[in-house]
Backbone as CSV, one residue per row, in Angstrom:
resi,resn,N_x,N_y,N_z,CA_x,CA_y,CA_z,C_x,C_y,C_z
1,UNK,-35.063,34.324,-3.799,-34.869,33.826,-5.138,-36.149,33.117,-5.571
2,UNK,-36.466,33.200,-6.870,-37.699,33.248,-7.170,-37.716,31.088,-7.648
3,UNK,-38.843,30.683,-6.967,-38.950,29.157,-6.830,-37.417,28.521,-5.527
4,UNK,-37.381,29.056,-5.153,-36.699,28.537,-3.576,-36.952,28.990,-2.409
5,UNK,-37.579,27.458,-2.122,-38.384,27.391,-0.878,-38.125,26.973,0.451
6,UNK,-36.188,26.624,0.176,-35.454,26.491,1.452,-35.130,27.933,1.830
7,UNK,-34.075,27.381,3.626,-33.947,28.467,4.137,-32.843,28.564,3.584
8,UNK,-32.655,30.451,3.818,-31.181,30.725,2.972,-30.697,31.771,3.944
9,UNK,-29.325,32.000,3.599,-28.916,33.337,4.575,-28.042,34.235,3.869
10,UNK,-28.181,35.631,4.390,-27.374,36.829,3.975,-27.073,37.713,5.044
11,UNK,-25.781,37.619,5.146,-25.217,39.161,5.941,-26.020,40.172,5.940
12,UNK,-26.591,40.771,7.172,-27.311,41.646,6.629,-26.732,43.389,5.956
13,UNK,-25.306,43.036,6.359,-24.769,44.116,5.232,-24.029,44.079,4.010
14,UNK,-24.108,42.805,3.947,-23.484,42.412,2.288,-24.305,43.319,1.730
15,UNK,-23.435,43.554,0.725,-23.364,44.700,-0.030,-23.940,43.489,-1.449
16,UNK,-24.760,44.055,-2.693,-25.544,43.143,-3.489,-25.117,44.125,-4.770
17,UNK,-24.324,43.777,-5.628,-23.296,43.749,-6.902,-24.853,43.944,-7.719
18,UNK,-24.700,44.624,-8.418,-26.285,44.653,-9.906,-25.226,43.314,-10.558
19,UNK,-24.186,43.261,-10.722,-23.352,42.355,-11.694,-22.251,41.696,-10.671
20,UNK,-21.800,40.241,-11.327,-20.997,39.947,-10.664,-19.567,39.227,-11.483
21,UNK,-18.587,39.642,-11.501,-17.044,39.704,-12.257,-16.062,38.884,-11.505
22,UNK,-15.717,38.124,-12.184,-14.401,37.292,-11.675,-14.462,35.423,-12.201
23,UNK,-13.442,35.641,-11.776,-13.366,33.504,-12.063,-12.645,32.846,-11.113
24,UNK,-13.069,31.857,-11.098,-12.739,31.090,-9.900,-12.594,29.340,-10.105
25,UNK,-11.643,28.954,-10.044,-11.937,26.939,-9.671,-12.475,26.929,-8.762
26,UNK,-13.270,26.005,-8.470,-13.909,25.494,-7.438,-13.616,24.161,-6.769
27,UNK,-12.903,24.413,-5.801,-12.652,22.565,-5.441,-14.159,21.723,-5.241
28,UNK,-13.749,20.756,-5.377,-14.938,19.763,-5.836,-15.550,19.239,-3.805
29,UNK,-15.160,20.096,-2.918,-15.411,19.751,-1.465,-16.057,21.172,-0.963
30,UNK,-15.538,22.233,-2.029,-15.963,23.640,-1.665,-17.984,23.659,-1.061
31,UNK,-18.108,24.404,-0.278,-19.843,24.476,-0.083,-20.468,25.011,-1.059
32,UNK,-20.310,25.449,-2.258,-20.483,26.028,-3.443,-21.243,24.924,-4.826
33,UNK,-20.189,24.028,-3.982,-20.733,22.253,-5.173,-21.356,21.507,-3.883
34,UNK,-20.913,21.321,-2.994,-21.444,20.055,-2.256,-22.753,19.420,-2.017
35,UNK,-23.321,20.539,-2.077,-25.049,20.228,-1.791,-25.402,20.626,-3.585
36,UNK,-25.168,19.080,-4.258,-25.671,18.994,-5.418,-27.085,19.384,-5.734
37,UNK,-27.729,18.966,-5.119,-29.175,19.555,-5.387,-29.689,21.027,-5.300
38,UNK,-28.980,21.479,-4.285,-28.877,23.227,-4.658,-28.242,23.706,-5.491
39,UNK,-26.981,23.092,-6.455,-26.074,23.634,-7.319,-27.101,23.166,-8.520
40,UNK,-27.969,22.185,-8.392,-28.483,22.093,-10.004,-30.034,23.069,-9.639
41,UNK,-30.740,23.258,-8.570,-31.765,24.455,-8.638,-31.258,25.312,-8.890
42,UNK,-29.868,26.357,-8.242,-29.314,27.660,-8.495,-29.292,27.732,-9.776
43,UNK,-28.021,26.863,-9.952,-27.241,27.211,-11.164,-27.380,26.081,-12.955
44,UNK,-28.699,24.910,-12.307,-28.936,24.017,-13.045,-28.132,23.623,-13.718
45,UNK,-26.758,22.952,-13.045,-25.533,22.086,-13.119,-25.451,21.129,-12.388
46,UNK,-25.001,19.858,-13.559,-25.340,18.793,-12.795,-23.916,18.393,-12.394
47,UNK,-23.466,18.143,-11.196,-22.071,17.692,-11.201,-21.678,16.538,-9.792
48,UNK,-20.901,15.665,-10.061,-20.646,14.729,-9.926,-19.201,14.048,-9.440
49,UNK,-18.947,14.459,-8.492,-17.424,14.001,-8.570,-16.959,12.538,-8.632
50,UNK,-15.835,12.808,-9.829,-15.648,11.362,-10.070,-14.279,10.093,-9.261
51,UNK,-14.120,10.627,-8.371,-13.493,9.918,-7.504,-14.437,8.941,-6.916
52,UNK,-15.463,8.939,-6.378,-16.196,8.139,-6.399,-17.486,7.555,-7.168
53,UNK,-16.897,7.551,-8.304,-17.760,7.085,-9.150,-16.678,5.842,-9.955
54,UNK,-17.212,4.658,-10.281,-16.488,3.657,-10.837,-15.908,4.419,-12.322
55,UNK,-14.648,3.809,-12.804,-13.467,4.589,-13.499,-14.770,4.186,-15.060
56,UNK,-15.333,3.458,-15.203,-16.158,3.513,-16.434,-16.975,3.961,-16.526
57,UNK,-17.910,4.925,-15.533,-19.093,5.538,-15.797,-18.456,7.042,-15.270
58,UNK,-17.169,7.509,-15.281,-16.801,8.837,-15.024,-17.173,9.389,-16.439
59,UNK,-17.650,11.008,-16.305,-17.629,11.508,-17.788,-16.712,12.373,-17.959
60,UNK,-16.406,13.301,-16.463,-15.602,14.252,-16.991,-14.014,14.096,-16.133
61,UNK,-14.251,13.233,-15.649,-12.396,12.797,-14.780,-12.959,12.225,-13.547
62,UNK,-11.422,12.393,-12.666,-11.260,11.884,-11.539,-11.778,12.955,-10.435
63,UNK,-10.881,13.956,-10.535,-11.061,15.069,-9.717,-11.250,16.252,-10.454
64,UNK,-12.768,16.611,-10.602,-12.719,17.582,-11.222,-13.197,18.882,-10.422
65,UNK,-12.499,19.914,-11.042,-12.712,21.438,-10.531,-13.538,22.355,-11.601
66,UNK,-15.245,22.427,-11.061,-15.920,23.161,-11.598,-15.197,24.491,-12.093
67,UNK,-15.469,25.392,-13.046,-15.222,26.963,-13.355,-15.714,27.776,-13.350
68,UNK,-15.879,28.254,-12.342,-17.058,29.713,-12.184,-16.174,30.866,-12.890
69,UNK,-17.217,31.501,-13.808,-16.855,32.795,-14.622,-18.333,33.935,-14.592
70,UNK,-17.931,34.620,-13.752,-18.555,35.739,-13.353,-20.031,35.386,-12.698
71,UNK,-21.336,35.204,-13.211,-22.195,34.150,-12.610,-22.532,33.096,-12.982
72,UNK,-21.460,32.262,-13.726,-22.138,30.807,-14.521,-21.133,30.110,-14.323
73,UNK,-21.659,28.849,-14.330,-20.656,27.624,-13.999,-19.948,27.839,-15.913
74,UNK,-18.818,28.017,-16.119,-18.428,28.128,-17.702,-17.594,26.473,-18.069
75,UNK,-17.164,25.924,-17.025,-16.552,24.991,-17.539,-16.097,24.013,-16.325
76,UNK,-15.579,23.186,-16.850,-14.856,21.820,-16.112,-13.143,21.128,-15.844
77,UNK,-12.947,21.219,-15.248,-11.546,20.635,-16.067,-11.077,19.447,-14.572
78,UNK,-10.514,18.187,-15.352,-9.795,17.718,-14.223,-8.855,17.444,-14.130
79,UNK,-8.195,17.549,-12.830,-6.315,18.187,-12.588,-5.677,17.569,-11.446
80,UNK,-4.488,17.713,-12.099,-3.369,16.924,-11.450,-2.128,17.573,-11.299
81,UNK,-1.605,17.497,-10.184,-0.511,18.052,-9.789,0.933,16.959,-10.182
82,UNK,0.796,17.611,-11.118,2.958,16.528,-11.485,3.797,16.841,-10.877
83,UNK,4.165,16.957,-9.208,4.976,17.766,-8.472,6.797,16.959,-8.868
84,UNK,6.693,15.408,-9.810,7.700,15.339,-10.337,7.967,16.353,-11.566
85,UNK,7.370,16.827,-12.152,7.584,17.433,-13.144,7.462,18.319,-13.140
86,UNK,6.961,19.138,-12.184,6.364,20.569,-11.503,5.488,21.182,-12.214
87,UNK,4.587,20.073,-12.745,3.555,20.118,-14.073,1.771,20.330,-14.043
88,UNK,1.021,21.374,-13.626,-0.229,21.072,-13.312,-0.975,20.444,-14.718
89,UNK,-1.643,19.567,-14.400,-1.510,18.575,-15.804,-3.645,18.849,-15.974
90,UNK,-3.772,18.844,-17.012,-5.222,19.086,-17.616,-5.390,18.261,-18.354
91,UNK,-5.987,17.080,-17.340,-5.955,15.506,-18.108,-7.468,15.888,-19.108
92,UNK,-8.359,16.759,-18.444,-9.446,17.250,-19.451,-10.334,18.261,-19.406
93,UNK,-10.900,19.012,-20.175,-11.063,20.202,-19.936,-13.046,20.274,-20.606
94,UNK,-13.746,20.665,-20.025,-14.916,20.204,-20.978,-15.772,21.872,-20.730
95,UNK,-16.094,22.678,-21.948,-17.335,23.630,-21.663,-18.567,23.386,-21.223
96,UNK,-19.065,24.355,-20.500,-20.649,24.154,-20.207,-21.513,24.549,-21.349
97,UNK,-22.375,24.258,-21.443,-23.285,24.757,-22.562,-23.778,25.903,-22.635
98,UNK,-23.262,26.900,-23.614,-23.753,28.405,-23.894,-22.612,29.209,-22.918
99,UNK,-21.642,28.625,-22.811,-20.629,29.587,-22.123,-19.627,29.775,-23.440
100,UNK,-19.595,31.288,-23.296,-18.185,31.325,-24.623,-17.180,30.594,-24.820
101,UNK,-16.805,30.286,-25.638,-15.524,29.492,-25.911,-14.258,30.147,-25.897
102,UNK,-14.297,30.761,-26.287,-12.916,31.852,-26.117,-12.457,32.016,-24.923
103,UNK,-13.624,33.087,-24.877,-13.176,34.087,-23.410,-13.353,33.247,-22.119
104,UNK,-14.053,32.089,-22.061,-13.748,30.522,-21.298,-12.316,30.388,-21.182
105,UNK,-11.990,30.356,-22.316,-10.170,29.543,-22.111,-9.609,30.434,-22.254
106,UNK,-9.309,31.589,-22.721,-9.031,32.650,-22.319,-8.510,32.648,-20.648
107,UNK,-9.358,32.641,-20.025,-9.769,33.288,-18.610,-9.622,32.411,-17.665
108,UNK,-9.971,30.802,-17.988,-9.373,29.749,-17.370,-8.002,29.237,-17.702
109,UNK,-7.488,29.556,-18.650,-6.057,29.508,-18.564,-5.129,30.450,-17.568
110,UNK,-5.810,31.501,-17.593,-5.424,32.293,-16.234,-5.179,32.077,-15.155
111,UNK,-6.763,31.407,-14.773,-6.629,30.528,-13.230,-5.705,29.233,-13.014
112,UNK,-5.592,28.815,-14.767,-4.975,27.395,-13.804,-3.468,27.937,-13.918
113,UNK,-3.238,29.379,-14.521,-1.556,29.911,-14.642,-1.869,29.813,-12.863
114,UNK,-2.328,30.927,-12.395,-2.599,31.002,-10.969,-2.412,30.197,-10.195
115,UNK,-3.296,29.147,-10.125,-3.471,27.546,-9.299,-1.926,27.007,-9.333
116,UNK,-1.300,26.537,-10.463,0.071,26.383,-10.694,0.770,26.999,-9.558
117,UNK,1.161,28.213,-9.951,2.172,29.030,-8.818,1.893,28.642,-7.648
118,UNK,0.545,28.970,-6.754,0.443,28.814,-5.222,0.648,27.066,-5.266
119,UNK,0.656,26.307,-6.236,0.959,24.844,-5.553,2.632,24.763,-5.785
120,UNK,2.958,25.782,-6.407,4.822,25.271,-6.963,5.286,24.905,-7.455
121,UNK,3.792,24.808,-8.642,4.132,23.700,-9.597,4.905,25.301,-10.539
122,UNK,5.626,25.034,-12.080,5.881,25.954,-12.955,5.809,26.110,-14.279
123,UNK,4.669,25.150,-14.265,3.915,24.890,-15.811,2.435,24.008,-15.421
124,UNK,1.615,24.571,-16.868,0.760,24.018,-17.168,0.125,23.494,-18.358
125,UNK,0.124,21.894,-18.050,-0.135,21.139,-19.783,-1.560,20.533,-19.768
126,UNK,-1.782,21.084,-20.997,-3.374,20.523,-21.408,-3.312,19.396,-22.030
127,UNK,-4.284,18.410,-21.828,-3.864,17.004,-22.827,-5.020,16.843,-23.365
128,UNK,-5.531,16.003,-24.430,-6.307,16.831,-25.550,-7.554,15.795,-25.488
129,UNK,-8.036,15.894,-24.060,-9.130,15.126,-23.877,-10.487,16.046,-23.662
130,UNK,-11.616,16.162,-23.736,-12.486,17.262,-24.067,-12.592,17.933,-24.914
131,UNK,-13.985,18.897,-24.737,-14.436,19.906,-25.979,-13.496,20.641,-25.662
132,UNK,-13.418,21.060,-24.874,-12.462,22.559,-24.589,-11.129,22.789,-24.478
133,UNK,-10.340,21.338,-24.820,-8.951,21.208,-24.572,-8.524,21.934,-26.100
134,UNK,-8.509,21.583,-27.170,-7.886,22.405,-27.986,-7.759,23.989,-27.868
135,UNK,-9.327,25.071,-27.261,-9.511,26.053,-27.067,-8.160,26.044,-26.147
136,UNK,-8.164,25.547,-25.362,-7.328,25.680,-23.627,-5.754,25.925,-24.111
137,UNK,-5.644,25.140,-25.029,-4.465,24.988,-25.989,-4.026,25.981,-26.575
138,UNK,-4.871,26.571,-27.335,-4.764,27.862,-28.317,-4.572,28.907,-27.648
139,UNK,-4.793,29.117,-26.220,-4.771,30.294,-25.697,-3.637,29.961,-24.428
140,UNK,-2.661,28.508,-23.929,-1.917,28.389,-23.104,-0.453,29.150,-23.378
C-alpha cells in the first residue's frame, strides 16, 4: 500500500476482489478499529471509543459501532441492547463525510435489523440524536 511503511500480512492465497461489497458493524474491540493509528492511515478515520472517555467530551456515544459499507467507514451509530424491552436502541447515529445518505441508512438499517435478531432482541428504535438519525428513521 502506497505510503505504508509497517509490516503487513496476506495469505498467500487470498484471493484480491478488483471491488469490495458488503456491510458490516464493527465492534469497537474488533482488530479492524483497535490500532487507531492504522485505522486513521488506512482508512483516515478518526475514532475513539467513548466508554472511556469522560461523559462530556464524548462526541458520538458510549459504545459506538463503526459502519463499514463496502470499502469505507460510512457511518457511526451507538447501541444498546433493551433486553427489557427486547429493543436494540440507536441512542445515535452519525454519517461519515462523503458517504451517501440514503443508501447509508438504507443498508445500515439492515444490519442493525440483523444485529437485533442474533441478540433476541425484536425491534429496532432510532432516537433522534445525530446527522443520520432522521435518514435511519425514514428508511426503519
Amino acid at each position: 500500500m502506497r505510503g505504508w511503511d509497517r509490516p503487513a500480512y496476506l495469505w498467500v492465497a487470498a484471493a484480491r476482489p478488483r471491488q469490495v461489497r458488503g456491510e458490516a458493524l464493527v465492534a469497537p474491540f474488533d482488530p479492524l478499529v483497535f490500532d487507531r493509528d492504522r485505522l486513521a492511515q488506512i482508512f483516515g478515520v478518526h475514532y475513539r471509543i467513548g466508554l472511556y472517555t469522560p461523559k462530556e467530551q464524548r462526541v458520538h456515544g458510549y459504545y459506538v459501532y463503526p459502519f463499514v459499507m463496502d470499502e469505507r467507514f460510512a457511518a457511526r451509530v451507538d447501541l444498546k441492547a433493551d433486553r427489557k424491552s427486547g429493543r436494540l436502541v440507536v441512542q445515535a447515529s452519525w454519517l461519515e463525510a462523503d458517504a451517501p445518505r440514503v443508501e447509508t441508512a438504507m443498508r445500515l438499517a439492515g444490519e442493525l435489523r440483523r444485529m437485533a435478531g442474533w441478540l433476541g432482541l425484536s425491534s429496532v428504535t432510532v432516537e433522534p440524536r445525530g446527522d443520520l438519525a432522521d435518514s435511519l428513521n425514514a428508511v426503519s
